[in-house]
Every structure is written in C-alpha cells, then in structure tokens.
C-alpha positions as CSV (number, residue, x, y, z in Angstrom):
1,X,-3.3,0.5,16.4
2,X,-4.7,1.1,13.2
3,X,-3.1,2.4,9.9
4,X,-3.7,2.0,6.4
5,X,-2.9,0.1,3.3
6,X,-2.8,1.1,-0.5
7,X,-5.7,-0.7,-2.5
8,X,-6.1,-0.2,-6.2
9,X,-9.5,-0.7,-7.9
10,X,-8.2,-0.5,-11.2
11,X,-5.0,0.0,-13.1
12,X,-5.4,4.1,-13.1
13,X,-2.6,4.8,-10.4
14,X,-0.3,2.9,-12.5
15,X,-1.1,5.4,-15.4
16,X,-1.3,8.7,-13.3
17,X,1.8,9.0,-10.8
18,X,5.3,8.4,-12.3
19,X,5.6,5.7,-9.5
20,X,2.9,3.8,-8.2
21,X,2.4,2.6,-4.6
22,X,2.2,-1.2,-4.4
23,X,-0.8,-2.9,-3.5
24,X,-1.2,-3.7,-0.1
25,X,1.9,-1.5,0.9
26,X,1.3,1.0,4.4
27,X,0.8,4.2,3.2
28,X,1.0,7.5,5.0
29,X,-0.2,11.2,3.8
30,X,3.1,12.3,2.4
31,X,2.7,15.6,2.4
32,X,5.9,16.7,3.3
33,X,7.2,15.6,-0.3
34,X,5.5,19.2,-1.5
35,X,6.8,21.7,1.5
36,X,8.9,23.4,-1.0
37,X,6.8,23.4,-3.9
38,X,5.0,25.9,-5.9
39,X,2.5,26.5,-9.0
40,X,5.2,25.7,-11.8
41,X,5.9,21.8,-10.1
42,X,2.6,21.2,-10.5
43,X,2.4,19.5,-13.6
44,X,1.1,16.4,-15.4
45,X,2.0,13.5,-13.3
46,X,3.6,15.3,-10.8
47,X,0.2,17.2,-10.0
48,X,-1.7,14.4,-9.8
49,X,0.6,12.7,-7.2
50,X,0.4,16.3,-5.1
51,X,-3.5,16.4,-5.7
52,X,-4.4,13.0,-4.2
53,X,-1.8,10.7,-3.7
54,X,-0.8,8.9,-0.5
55,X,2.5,7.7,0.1
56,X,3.6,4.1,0.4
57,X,6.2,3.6,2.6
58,X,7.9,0.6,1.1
59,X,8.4,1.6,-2.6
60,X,7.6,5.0,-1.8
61,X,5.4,5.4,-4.6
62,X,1.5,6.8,-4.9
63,X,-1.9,5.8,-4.2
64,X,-5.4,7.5,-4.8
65,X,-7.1,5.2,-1.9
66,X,-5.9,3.4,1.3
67,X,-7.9,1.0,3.5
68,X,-7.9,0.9,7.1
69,X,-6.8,-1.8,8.9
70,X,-5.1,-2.9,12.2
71,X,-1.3,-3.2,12.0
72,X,1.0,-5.4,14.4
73,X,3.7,-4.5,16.1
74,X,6.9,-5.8,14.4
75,X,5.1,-4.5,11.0
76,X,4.9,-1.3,12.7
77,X,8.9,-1.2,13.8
78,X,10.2,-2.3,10.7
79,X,7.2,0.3,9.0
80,X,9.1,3.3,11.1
81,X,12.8,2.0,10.7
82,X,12.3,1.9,7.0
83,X,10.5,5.2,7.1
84,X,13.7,7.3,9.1
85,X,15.8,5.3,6.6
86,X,13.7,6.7,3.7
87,X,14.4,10.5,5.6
88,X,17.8,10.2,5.7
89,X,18.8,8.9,2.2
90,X,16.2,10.9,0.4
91,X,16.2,14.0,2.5
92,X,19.1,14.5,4.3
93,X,17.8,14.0,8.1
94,X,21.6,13.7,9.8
95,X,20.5,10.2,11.5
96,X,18.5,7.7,11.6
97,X,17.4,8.6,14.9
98,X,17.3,12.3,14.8
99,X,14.8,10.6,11.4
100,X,12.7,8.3,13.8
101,X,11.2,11.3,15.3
102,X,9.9,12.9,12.1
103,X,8.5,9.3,11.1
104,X,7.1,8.8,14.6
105,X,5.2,12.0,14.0
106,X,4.2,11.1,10.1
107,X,2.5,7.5,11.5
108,X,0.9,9.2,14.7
109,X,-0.8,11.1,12.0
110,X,-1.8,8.4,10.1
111,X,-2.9,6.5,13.0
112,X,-5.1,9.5,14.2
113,X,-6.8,9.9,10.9
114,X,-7.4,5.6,11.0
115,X,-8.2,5.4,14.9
116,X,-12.3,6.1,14.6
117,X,-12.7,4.3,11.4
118,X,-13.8,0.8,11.1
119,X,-12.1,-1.4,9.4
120,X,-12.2,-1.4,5.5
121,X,-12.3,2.3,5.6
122,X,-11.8,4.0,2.6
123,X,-9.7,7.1,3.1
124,X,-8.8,9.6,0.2
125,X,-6.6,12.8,0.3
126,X,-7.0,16.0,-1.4
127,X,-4.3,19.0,-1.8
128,X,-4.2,22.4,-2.2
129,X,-1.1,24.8,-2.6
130,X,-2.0,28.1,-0.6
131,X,-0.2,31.1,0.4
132,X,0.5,29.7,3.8
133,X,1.4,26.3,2.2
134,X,0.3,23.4,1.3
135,X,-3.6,22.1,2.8
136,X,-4.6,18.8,3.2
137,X,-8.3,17.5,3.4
138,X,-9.2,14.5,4.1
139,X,-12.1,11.7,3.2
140,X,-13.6,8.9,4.7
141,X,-15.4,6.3,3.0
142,X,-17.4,3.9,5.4
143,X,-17.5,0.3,4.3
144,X,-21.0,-1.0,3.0
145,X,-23.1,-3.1,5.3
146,X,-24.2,-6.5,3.5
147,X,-27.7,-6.3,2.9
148,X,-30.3,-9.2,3.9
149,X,-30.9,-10.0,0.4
150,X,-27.3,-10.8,-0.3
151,X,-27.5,-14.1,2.5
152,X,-29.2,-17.0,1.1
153,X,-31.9,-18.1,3.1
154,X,-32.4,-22.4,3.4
155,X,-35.4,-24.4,4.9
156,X,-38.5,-23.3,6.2
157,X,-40.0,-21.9,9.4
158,X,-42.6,-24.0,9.2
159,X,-42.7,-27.3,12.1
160,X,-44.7,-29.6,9.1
C-alpha cells in the first residue's frame, strides 16, 4: 500500500499555516477540518491551510506537498490508531473504535489517490468553499526521469 509523506522544499509552510506539518510525517487530505466552515473562517493563515494544506497525522499540522511512497504495515496500524485517537480527543467521536471507521475511510482515500502514482509522486491539494460544501481537487506531479547526460560516462568503446 502506498500513502504519502509531507516534504518541504523551503521554509514557506512554516510561515503560512499556524502549525506546520513535520517533515516526513504521513499526511492525509484533511478535509473534514472545514465541513462546518464558511466565507468569514477563511482568513489569513487559516485560509491558506483550507486552500492547500494536507494534514499530518502525527502533529496534525499542514503541508503544501506530500510524496508518495509505500508504507508498512505496523506504520500503517499505529498511523490509524493515532488517527481515531486524534477523532476522539479533537472531535468528539464517542470511541475509539466507533473513530477507527472514519480514519479507515480518511486513509483508504489517501491510499486511492497514492495507488497509480509511482513513487516520489508529488501530490498537491486545492480547496474551494461551495454552496454544496467544500470541493477538493487534486494534483499529481510525476517524478523527473534522470537524463543521460546526468550519468558520467568512463572508458572507451573502442578494442585498441
């Protein structure tokens, strides 16, 4: 199975979401976090995380770009038992495995938006509040092929 992990180019994130996902950390698209929102919550850093930020699911913080890669299985367990955790302190699920459901259903996602996509994947997420809620889009970035010219190239083809 494949999912996908927060990677930072750059220091932006850490200037544009009040909390920052950590490097490295599986993410997920988080966009239950907004079900209830509307026009007036969307402001300054708040907006940005709503706009195009994935959710990690360790510090629970945002990221503008995961990567795709494969994820074991004991990350994967501990990944959802942290995640119905998360559901339950934060958002009032009555147990943690009335939570497991909904965080079974949040990593299937993610796993169907990772399964086609090799690994390295770039994957970006873009919101939009509508009248019938809110609208995710998504973005894949393929991974650039090394070119020939990148490979040095020793000896000769010559037999003299």
């Amino acid at each position: 199975m494949k999912l996908a992990r927060a990677i930072h180019f750059d220091e932006s994130d850490t200037r544009v979401f009040h909390s920052p996902a950590r490097t490295g950390e599986w993410c997920i698209a988080g966009g239950f976090e907004f079900s209830n929102w509307s026009e007036g919550d969307l402001t300054g850093k708040a907006r940005q995380a709503f706009a195009n930020g994935w959710l990690g699911c360790e510090t629970f913080g945002r990221v503008s770009f995961v990567a795709v890669t494969a994820i074991e299985k004991g990350e994967y367990e501990a990944l959802l038992a942290g995640l119905a955790r998360h559901f339950v302190d934060i958002y009032g699920a009555p147990s943690e495995a009335a939570a497991r459901e909904v965080a079974e259903a949040e990593l299937a996602h993610m796993a169907d938006l990772c399964a086609d996509a090799a690994p390295n994947t770039l994957l970006t997420v873009a919101r939009e509040l509508t009248d019938a809620g809110v609208r995710e889009s998504f973005r894949m970035i393929e991974p650039r092929e090394a070119g020939l010219e990148q490979f040095a190239i020793h000896g000769s083809l010559d037999d003299t």
